[in-house]
MARVEXTI-65897 format. One record per residue (C-alpha): residue number from 1; residue in three letters; chain; z, x, y. Coordinates in Angstrom, 1 decimal, padded with zeros to 4 digits. Example, Ala and Ser with C-alpha at 12.3 -4.5 7.8 and 13.67 -1.06 7.14 Angstrom:
seq,type,mol,zz,xx,yy
1,ala,A,007.8,012.3,-004.5
2,ser,A,007.1,013.7,-001.1
! end
This chain:
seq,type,mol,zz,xx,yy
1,unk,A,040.0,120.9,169.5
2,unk,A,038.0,121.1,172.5
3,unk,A,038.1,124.2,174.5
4,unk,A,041.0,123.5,177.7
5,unk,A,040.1,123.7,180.7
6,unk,A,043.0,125.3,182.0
7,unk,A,046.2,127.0,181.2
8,unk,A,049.5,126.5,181.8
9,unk,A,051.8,129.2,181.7
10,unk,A,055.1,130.3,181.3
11,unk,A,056.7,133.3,181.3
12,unk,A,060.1,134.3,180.2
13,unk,A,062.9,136.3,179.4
14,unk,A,066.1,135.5,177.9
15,unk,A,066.3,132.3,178.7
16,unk,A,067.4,130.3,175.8
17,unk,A,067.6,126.8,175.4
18,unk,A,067.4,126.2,179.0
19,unk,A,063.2,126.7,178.9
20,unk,A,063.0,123.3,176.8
21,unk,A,063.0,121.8,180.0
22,unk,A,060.4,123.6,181.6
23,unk,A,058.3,122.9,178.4
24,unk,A,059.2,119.2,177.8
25,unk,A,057.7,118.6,181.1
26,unk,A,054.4,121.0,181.3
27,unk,A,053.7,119.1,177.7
28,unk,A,054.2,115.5,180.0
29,unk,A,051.3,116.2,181.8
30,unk,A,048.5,113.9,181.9
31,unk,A,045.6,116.6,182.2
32,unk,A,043.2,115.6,179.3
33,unk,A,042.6,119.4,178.6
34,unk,A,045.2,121.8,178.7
35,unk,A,047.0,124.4,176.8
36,unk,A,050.3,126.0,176.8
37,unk,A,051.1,129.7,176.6
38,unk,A,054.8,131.2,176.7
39,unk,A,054.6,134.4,177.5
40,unk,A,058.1,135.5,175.8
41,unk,A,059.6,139.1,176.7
42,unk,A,063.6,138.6,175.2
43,unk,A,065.6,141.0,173.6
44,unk,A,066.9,138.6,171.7
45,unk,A,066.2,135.5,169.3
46,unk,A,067.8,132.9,171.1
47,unk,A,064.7,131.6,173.4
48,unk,A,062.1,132.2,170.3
49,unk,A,064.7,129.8,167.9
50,unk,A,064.8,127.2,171.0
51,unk,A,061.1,127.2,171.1
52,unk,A,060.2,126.6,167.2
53,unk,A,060.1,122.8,167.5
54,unk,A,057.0,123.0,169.8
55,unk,A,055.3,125.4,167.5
56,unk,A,053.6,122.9,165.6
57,unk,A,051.4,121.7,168.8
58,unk,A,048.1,122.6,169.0
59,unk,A,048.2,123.3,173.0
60,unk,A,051.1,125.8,172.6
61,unk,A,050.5,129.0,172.1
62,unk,A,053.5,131.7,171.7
63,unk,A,052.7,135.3,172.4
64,unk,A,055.7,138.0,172.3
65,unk,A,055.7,141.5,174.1
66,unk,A,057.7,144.1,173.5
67,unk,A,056.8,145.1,177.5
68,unk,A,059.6,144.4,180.3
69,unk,A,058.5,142.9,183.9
70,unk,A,056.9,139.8,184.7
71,unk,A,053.8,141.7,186.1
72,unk,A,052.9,142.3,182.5
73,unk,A,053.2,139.0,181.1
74,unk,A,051.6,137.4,184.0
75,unk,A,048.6,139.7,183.0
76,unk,A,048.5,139.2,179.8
77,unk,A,048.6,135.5,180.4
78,unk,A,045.4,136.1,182.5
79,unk,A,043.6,138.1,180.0
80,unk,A,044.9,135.4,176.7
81,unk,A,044.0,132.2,178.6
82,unk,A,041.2,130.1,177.7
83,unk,A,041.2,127.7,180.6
84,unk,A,039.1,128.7,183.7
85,unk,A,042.1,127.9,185.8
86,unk,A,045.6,129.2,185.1
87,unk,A,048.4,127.6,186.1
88,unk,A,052.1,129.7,186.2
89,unk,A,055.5,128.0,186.7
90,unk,A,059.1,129.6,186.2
91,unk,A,061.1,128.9,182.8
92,unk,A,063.9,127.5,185.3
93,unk,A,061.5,125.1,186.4
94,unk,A,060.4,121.1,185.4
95,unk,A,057.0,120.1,187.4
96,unk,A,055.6,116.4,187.7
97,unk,A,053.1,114.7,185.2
98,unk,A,050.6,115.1,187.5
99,unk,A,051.0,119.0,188.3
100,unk,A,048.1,120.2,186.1
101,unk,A,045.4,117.1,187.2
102,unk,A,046.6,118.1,191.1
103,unk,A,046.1,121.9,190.9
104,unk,A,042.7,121.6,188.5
105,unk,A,041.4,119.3,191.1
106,unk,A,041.8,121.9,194.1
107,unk,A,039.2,124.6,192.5
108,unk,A,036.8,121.5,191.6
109,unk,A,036.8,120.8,195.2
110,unk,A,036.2,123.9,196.7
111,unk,A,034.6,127.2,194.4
112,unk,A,035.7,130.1,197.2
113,unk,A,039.6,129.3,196.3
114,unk,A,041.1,132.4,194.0
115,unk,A,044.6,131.6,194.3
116,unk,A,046.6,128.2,194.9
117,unk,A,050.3,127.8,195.7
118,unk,A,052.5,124.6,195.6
119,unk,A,055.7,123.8,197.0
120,unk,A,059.0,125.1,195.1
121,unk,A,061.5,122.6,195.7
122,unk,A,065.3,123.1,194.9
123,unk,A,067.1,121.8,192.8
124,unk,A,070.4,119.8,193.7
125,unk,A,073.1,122.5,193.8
126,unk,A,076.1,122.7,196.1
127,unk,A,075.4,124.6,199.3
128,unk,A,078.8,126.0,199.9
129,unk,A,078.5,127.8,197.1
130,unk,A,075.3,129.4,197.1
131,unk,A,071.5,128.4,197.6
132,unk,A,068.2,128.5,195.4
133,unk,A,064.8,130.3,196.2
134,unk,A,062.5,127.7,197.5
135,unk,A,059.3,127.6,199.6
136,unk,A,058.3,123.7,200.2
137,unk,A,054.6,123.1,202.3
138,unk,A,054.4,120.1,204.6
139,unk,A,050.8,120.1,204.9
140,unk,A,047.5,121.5,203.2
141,unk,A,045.1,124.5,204.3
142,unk,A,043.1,126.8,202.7
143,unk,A,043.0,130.6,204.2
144,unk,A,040.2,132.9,204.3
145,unk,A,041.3,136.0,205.7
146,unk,A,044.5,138.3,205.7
147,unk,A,045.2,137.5,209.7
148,unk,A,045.5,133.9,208.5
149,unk,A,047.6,134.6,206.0
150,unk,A,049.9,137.0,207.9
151,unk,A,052.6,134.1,207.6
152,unk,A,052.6,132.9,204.5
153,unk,A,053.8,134.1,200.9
154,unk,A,053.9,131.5,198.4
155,unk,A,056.1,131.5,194.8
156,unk,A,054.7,132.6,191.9
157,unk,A,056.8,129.4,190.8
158,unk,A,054.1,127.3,191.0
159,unk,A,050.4,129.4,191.2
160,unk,A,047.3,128.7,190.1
161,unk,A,044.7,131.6,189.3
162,unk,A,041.3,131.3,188.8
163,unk,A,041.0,133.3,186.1
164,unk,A,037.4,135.2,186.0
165,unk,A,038.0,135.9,189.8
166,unk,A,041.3,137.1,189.5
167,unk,A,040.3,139.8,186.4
168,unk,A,037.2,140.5,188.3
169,unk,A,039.6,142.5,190.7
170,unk,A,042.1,143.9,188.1
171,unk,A,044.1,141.1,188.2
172,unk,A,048.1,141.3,188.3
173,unk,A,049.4,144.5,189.4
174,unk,A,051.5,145.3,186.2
175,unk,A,053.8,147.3,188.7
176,unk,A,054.7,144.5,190.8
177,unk,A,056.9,141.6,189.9
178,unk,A,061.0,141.2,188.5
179,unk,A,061.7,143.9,185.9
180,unk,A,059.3,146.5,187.3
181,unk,A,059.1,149.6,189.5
182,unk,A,058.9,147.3,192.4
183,unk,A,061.2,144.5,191.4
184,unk,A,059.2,142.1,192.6
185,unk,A,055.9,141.1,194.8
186,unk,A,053.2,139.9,191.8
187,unk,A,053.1,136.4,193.2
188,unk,A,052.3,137.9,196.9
189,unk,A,050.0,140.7,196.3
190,unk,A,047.6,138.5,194.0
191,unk,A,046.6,136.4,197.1
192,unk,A,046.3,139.4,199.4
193,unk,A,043.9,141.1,197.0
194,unk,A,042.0,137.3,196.4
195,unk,A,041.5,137.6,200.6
196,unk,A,040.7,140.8,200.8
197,unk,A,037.7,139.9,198.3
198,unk,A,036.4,137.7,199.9
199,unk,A,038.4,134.9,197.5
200,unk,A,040.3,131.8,199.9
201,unk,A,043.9,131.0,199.4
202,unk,A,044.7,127.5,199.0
203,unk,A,048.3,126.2,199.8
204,unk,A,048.8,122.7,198.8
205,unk,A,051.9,120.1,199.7
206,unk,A,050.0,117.5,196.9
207,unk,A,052.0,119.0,194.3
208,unk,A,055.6,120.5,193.3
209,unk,A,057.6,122.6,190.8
210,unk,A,061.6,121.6,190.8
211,unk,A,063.6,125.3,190.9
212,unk,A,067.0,125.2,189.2
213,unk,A,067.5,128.8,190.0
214,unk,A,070.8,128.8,191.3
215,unk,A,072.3,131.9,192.9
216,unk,A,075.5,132.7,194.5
217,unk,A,075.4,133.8,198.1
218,unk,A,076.1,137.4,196.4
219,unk,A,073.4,136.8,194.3
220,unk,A,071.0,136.0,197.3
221,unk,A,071.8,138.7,199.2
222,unk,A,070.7,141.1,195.9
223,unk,A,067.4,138.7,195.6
224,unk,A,066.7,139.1,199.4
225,unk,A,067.1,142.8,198.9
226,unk,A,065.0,142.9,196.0
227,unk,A,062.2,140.5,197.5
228,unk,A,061.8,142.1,200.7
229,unk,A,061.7,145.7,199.2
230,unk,A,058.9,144.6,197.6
231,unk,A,056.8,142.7,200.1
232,unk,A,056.7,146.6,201.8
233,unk,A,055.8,148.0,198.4
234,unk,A,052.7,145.5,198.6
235,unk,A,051.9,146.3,201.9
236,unk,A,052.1,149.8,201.5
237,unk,A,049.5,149.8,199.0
238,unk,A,046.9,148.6,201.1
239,unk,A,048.2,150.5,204.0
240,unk,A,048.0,154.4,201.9
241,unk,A,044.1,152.7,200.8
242,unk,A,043.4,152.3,204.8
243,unk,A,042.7,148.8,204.7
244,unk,A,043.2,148.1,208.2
245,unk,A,043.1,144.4,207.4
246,unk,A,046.9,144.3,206.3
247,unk,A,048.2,145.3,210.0
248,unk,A,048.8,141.5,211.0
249,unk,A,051.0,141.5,208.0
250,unk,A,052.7,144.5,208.2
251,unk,A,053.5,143.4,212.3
252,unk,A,054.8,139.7,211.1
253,unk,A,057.0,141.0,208.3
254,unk,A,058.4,144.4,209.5
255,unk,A,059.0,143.1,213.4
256,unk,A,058.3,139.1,213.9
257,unk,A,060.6,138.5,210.5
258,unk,A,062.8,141.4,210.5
259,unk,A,063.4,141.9,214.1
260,unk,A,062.3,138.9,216.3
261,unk,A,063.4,135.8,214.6
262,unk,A,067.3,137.5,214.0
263,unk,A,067.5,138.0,217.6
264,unk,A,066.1,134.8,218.6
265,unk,A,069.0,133.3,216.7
266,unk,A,071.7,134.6,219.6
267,unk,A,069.6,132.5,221.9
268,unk,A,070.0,129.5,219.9
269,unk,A,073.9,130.2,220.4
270,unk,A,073.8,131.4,216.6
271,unk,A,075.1,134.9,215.4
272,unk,A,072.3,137.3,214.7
273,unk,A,071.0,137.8,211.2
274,unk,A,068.5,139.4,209.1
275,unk,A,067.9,142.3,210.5
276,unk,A,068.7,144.4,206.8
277,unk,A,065.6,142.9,206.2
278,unk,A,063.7,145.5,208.5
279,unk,A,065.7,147.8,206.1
280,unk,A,064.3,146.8,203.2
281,unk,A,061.2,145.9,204.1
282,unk,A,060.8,150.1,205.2
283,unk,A,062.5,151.1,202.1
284,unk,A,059.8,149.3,199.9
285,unk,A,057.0,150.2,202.0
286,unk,A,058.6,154.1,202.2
287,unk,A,058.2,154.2,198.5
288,unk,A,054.4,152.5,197.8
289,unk,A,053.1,155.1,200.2
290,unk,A,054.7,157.9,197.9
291,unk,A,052.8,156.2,195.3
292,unk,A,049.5,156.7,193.4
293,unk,A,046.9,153.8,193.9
294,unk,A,044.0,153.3,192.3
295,unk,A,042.2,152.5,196.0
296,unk,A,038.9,150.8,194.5
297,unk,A,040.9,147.7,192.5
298,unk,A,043.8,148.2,195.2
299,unk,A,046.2,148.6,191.7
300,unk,A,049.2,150.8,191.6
301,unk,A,048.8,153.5,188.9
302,unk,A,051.5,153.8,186.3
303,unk,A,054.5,156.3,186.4
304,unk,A,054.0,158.8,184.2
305,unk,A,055.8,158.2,180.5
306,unk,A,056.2,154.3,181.9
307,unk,A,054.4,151.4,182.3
308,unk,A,052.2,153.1,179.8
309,unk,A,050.9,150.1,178.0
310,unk,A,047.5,149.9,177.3
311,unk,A,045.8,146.4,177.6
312,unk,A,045.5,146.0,174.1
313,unk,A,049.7,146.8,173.2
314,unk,A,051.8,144.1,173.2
315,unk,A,048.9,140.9,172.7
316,unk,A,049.5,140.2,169.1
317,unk,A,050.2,136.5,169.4
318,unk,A,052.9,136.1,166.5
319,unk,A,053.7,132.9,164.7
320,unk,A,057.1,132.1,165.3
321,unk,A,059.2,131.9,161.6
322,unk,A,063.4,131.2,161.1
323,unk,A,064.5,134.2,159.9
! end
């Protein structure tokens, strides 16, 4: 086969049967070369039984770790890829026929863009009872500094990574992301790192992933929690390195987001909310600074006795088998 020119992945957890979707429509895509990694970190069977029907593809490739937290599977997606672009969606996700052609063509166009985000659009759910995570663009730009970017975070839903460029600065922070230290942030500190480079950030409204992430409005409230701890874990990172350049972000999220935009609420006649956000945006930043960083490749060092992996544990691709 001739060698793909980029790399869709998807990493997972526990899923089950419900990531047939999410590969059903990846495998759809009209992109003449492409290839498939699942990036599978279950404690159980379950997802690796639903998955043995695509096996026999040549595009797929299946690669098991015995590692918890998406941070390390989205890693060890950059460093297993063969495509020069590398393309991540969610395993509650389906994306359009045309998701792979759209995102390859953005790096054709323009060789500064590191990172690329597309719209995560939610799927039909009933409101009353709850709401899923989505971030939806209405227009294009490309961003080439960190006080441009100061109001934007895009989904690691649907990102694109230019590979070389994204290793060439350490890559995902293995700390950051859902089932680590941090409990999320991957998605967000990847582009700040790209900027801070001297990589662009590309955020496109050409292109779409569709999010059937449901949560309850309990389960929001835990997600908000958990996402805004970690956007001050990111910051703080750069802040204890004294990169200077991360202030516009720090003011936006810490007192535009957490304090500004609740209060502007009362004068839209609306009651105040959002404020716990200041919270936990100060909690997460609180405990980054308490952290070791490895300043030159802006990468949080690993706890002692955790997170202990070394870049070669965990890679073995393994052939899936019915046992």
């Amino acid at each position: 086969l001739e060698k793909p020119t980029i790399s869709a992945v998807v990493c997972t957890r526990n899923r089950g049967d419900r990531i047939v979707a999410t590969v059903n429509s990846i495998l759809a895509n009209t992109h003449p070369s492409f290839e498939l990694l699942i990036i599978d970190q279950s404690t159980n069977d379950v997802t690796k039984t639903a998955l043995l029907p695509f096996l026999n593809l040549p595009q797929v490739r299946y690669i098991q770790l015995n590692t918890v937290g998406t941070g390390h599977s989205r890693q060890t997606a950059l460093l297993k890829a063969v495509g020069g672009v590398v393309a991540f969606t969610d395993d509650d996700c389906v994306v359009p026929p045309d998701w792979l052609n759209t995102l390859a063509a953005i790096f054709d166009r323009d060789a500064t863009i590191g990172v690329t985000y597309g719209s995560v659009i939610p799927a039909e759910h009933d409101k009353s009872q709850g709401s899923v995570p989505n971030h939806i663009y209405v227009r294009s730009q490309t961003i080439r500094s960190l006080r441009q970017y100061a109001k934007s975070i895009g989904m690691g839903a649907n990102m694109a990574l230019k590979r070389e460029a994204c290793l060439a600065i350490g890559g995902i922070d293995r700390n950051l992301g859902p089932g680590s230290r941090f409990f999320s942030g991957e998605d967000h500190d990847i582009a700040i790192r790209a900027l801070v480079n001297g990589w662009a950030v590309h955020e496109t409204a050409d292109t779409f992933v569709i999010h059937d992430g449901f949560r309850s409005h309990t389960e929001f409230r835990t997600l908000t929690r958990r996402d805004w701890y970690a956007i001050g874990a990111v910051h703080a990172k750069y802040a204890k390195c004294k990169s200077s350049s991360i202030l516009p972000l720090i003011m936006f999220n810490a007192f535009v987001r957490g304090i500004w935009q609740p209060l502007a609420l009362i004068g839209q006649g609306k009651r105040p909310q959002g404020f716990r956000r200041f919270i936990y945006y100060w909690e997460g930043f609180s405990a980054g600074f308490r952290s070791e960083v490895a300043c030159r490749q802006q990468l949080y060092l690993p706890i002692e006795g955790k997170f202990q992996e070394t870049i070669s544990q965990g890679l073995q691709e393994q052939p899936l088998t019915e046992s």
